[in-house]
N, C-alpha and C positions, 0 to 999 in steps of 0.2 A: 361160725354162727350156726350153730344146730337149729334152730328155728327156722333160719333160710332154707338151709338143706334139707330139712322135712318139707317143706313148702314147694319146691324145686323139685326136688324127687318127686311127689304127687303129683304136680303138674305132668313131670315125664311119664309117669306110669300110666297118665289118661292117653297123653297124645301118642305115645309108643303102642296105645290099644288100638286108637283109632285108626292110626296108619296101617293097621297090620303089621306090624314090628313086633313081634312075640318075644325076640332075642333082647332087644332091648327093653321091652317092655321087666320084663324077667331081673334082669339086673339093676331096673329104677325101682324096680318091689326092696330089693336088696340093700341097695343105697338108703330105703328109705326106711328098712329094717336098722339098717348101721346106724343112720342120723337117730332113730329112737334111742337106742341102747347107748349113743353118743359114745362108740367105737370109732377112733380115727383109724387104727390100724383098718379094720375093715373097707373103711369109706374108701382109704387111700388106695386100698388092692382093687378095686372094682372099678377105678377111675380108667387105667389102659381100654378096657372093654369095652366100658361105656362110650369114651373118643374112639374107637373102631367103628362099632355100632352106630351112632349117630353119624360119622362120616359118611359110612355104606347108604343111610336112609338119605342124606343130604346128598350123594349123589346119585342115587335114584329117582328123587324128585327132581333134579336137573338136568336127568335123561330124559322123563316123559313128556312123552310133547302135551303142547298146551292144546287143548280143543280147539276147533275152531268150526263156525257153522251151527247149528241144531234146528231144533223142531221151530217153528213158526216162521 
């Protein structure tokens, strides 16, 4: 469904900005290049990288510790 995966890619390309994930962010650009041009070969080579990449970010976020304490 190319429509999903434009939609999906988008969404990634925002939250991969926000986290600072440059690397993935890069390759959700890409994915979402692919989904326009509705290249499966494309989409399908970009897939290994992107589950590395989001791995690495999903385990990063479950190293840092949660805050605790603050101002007031």
């Amino acid at each position: 469904d190319w429509d999903a995966l434009r939609e999906g890619s988008h969404i990634l390309i925002s939250l991969a900005g926000s986290a600072g994930a440059l690397s993935l962010q890069t390759m959700a650009e890409a994915l979402n290049t692919a989904a326009h041009a509705q290249d499966g070969a494309a989409a399908h080579a970009l897939v290994p990288g992107l589950v590395a990449e989001l791995d690495a970010l999903i385990a990063l976020v479950r190293a840092t510790p949660v805050p605790t304490g603050g101002p007031g």
